[in-house]
Residue frames relative to the residue before (quaternion, step in Angstrom):
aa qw qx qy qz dx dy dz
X 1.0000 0.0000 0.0000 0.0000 0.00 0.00 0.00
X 0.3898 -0.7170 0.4467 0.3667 3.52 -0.62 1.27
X 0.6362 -0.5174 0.3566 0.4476 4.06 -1.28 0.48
X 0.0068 -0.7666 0.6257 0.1441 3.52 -0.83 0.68
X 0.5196 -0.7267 0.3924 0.2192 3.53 -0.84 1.69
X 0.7243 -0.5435 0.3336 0.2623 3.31 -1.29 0.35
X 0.6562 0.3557 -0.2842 0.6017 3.62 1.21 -0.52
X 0.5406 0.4903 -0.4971 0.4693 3.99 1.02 0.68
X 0.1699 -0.6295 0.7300 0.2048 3.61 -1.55 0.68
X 0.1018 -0.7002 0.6544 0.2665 3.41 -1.51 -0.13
X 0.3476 -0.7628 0.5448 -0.0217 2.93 -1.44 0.91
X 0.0416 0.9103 -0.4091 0.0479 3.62 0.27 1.30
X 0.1332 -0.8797 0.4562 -0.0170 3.03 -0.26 1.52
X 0.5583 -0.4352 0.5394 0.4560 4.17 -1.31 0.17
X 0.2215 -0.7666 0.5989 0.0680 4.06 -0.55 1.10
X 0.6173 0.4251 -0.3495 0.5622 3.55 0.87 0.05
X 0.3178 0.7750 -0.3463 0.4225 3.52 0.90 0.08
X 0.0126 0.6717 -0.6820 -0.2890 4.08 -0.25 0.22
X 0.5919 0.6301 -0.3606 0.3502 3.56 0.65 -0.99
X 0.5498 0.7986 -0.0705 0.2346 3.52 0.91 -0.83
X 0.7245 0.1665 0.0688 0.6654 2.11 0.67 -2.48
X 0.3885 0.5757 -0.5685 0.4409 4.14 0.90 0.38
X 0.4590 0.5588 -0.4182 0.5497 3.79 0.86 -1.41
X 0.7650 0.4074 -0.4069 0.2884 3.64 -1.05 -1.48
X 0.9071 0.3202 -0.0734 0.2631 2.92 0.50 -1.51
X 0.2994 0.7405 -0.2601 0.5426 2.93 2.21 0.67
X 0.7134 0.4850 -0.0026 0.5058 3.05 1.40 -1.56
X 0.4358 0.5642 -0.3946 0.5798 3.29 1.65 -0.54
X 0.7514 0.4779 -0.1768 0.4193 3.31 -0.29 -2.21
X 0.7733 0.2477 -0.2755 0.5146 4.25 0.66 -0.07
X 0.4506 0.6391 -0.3027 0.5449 3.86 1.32 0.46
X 0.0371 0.8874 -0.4246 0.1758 2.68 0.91 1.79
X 0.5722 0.5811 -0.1457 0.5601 3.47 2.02 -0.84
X 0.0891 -0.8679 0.4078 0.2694 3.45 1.22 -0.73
X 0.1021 -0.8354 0.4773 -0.2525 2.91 0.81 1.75
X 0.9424 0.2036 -0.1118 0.2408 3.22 0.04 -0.65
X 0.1433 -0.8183 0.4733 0.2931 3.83 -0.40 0.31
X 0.2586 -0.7475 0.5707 0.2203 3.53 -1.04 -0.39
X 0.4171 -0.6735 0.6073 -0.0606 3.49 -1.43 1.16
X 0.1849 -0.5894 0.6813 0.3928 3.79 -0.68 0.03
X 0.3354 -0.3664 0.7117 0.4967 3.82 -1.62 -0.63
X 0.7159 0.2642 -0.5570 0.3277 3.78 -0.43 -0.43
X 0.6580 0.5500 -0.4805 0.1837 3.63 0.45 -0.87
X 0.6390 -0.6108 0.3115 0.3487 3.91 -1.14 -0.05
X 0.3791 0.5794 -0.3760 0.6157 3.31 1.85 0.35
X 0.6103 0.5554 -0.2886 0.4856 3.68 0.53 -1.04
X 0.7596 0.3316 -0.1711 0.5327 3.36 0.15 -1.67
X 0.5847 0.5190 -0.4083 0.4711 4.10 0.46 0.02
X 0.6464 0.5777 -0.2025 0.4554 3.13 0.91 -1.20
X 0.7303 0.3532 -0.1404 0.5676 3.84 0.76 -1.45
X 0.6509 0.3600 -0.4002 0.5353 3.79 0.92 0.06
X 0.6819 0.5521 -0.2952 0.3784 3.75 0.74 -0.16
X 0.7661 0.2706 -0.1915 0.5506 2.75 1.92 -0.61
X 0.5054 -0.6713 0.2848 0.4613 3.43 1.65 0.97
X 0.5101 0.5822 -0.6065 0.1814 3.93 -0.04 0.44
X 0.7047 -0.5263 0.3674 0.3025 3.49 -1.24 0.72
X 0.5034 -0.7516 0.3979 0.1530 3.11 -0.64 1.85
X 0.7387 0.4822 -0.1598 0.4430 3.28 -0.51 0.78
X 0.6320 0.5764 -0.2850 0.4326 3.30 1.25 -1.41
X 0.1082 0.8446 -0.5239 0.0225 3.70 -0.33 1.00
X 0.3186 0.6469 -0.4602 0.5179 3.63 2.17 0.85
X 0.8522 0.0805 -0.1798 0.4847 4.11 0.52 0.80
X 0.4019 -0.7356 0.5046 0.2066 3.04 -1.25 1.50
X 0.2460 -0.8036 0.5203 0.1515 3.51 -0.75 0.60
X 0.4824 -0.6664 0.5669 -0.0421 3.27 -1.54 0.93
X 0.0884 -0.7694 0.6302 -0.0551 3.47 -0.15 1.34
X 0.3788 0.7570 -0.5131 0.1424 3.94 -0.66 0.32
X 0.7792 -0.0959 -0.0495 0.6174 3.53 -0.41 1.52
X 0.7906 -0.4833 0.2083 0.3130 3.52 0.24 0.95
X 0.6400 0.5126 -0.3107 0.4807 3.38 1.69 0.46
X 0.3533 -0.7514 0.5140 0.2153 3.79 -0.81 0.71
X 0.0019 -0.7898 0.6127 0.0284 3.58 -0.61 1.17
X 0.2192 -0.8010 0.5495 0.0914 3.53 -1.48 0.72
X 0.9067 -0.2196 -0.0308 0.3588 3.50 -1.19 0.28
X 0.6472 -0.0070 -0.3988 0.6496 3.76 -0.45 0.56
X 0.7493 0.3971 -0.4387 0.2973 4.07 -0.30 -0.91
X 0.5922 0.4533 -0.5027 0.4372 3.79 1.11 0.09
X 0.4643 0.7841 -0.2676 0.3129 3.33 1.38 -0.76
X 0.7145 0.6246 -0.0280 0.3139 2.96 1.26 -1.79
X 0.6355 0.5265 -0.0813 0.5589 2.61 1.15 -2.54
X 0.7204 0.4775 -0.3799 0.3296 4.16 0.52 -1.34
X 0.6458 0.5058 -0.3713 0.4350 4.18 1.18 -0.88
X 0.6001 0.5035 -0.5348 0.3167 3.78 0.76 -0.08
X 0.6700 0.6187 -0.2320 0.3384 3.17 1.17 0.02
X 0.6168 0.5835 -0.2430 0.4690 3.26 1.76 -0.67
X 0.3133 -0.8770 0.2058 0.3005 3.61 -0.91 0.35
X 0.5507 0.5022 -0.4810 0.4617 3.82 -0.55 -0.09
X 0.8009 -0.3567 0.1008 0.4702 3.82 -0.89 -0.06
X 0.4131 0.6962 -0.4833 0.3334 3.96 0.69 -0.22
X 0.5085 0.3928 -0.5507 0.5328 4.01 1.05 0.77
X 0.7513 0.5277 -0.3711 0.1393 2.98 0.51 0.10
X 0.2687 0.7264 -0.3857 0.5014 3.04 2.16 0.18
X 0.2568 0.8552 -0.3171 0.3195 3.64 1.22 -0.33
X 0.6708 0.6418 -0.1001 0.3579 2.57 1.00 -2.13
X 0.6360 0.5826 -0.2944 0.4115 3.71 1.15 -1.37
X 0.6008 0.5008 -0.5144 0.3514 3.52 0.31 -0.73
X 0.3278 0.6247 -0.5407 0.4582 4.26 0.47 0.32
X 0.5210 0.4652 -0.3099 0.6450 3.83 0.87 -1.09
X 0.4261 -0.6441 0.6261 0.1074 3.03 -1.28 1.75
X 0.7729 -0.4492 0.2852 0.3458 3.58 -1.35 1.01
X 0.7508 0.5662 -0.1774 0.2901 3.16 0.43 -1.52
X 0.4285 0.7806 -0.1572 0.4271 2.98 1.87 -1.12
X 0.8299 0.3784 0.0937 0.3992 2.64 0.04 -2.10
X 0.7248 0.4712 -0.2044 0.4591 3.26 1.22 -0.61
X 0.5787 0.5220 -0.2722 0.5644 3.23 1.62 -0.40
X 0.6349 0.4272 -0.4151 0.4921 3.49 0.93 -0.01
X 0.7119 0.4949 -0.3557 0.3489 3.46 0.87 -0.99
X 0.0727 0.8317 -0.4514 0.3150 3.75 2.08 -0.03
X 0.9458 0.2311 -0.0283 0.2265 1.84 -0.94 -2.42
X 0.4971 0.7375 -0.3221 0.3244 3.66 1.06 -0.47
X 0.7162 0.4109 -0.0040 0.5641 2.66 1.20 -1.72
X 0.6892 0.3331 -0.4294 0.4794 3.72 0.45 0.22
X 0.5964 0.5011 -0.2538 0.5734 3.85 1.22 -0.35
X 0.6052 0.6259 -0.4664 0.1562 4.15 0.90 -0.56
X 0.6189 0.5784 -0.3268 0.4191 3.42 1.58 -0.57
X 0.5128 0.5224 -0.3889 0.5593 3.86 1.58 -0.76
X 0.6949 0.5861 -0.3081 0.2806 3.88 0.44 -1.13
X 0.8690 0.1114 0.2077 0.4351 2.58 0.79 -1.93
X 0.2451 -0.8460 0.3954 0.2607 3.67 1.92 0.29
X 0.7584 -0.5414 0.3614 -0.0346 2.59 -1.87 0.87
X 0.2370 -0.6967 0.6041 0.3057 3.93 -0.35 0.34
X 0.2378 -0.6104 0.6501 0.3849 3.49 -1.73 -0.28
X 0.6800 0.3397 -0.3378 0.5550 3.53 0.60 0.60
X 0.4474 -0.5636 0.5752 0.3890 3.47 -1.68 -0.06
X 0.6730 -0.5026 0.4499 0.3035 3.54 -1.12 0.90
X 0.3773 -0.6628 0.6421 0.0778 3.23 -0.95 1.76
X 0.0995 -0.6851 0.6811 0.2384 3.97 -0.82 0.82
X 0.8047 -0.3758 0.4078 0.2119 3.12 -2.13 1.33
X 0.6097 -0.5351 0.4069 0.4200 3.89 -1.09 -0.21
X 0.5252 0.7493 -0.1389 0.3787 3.10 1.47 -1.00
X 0.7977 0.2344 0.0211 0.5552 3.42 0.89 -1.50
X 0.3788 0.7517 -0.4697 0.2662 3.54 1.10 -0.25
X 0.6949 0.4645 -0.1562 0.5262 3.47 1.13 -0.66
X 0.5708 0.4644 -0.3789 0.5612 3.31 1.47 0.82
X 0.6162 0.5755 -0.2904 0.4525 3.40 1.75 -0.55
X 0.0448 0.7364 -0.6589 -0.1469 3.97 -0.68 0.27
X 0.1778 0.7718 -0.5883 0.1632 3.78 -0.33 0.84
């Protein structure tokens, strides 16, 4: 795995996902710091990544948050990823008061419904020429 410096997070996300890969590329387009890479979970960077940091093989219901050697998951990766983004979206920040459970029970239901909502690729999202250099897979 190529070295990934210390002021980078990664951000590993379900690539078959439409919902997902809108996120990524949401997250690109407000990644004004270029903070942040991205991983599929299916790819073999992904799956290294989620087995290095112990998350449950398979589990492709939550994007995950790498940052300074710590794995975050749904709403608290959520949380931790908008202090980074720019114009006013630190301030969503603000939610993480909302007690886990909370917050996690909403991000659930999202996430068991994103493929009914918002369907499904048969592949993992090909990044653009542009952003390829945001992808480590």
């Amino acid at each position: 795995m190529p070295e990934i410096k210390n002021d980078k997070a990664i951000i590993l996300f379900d690539g078959v996902c439409n919902l997902c890969t809108a996120s990524v590329n949401f997250i690109i387009k407000h990644d004004t710091h270029n903070h942040f890479l991205f991983a599929p979970l299916q790819s073999n960077k992904g799956k290294e990544l989620a087995e290095k940091y112990h998350l449950p093989k398979g589990d492709m219901d939550s994007f995950v948050l790498i940052e300074n050697n710590k794995a975050y998951t749904k709403s608290s990766a959520a949380l931790q990823l908008v202090k980074h983004l720019d114009r006013l979206y630190p301030l969503l920040y603000a939610f993480i008061i909302i007690p886990p459970f909370i917050r996690n029970a909403m991000y659930d239901y999202v996430s068991r419904n994103r493929y009914k909502w918002f369907g499904r690729r048969d592949t993992c999202m090909i990044p653009g020429e542009e952003t390829k250099k945001k992808f480590i897979v």
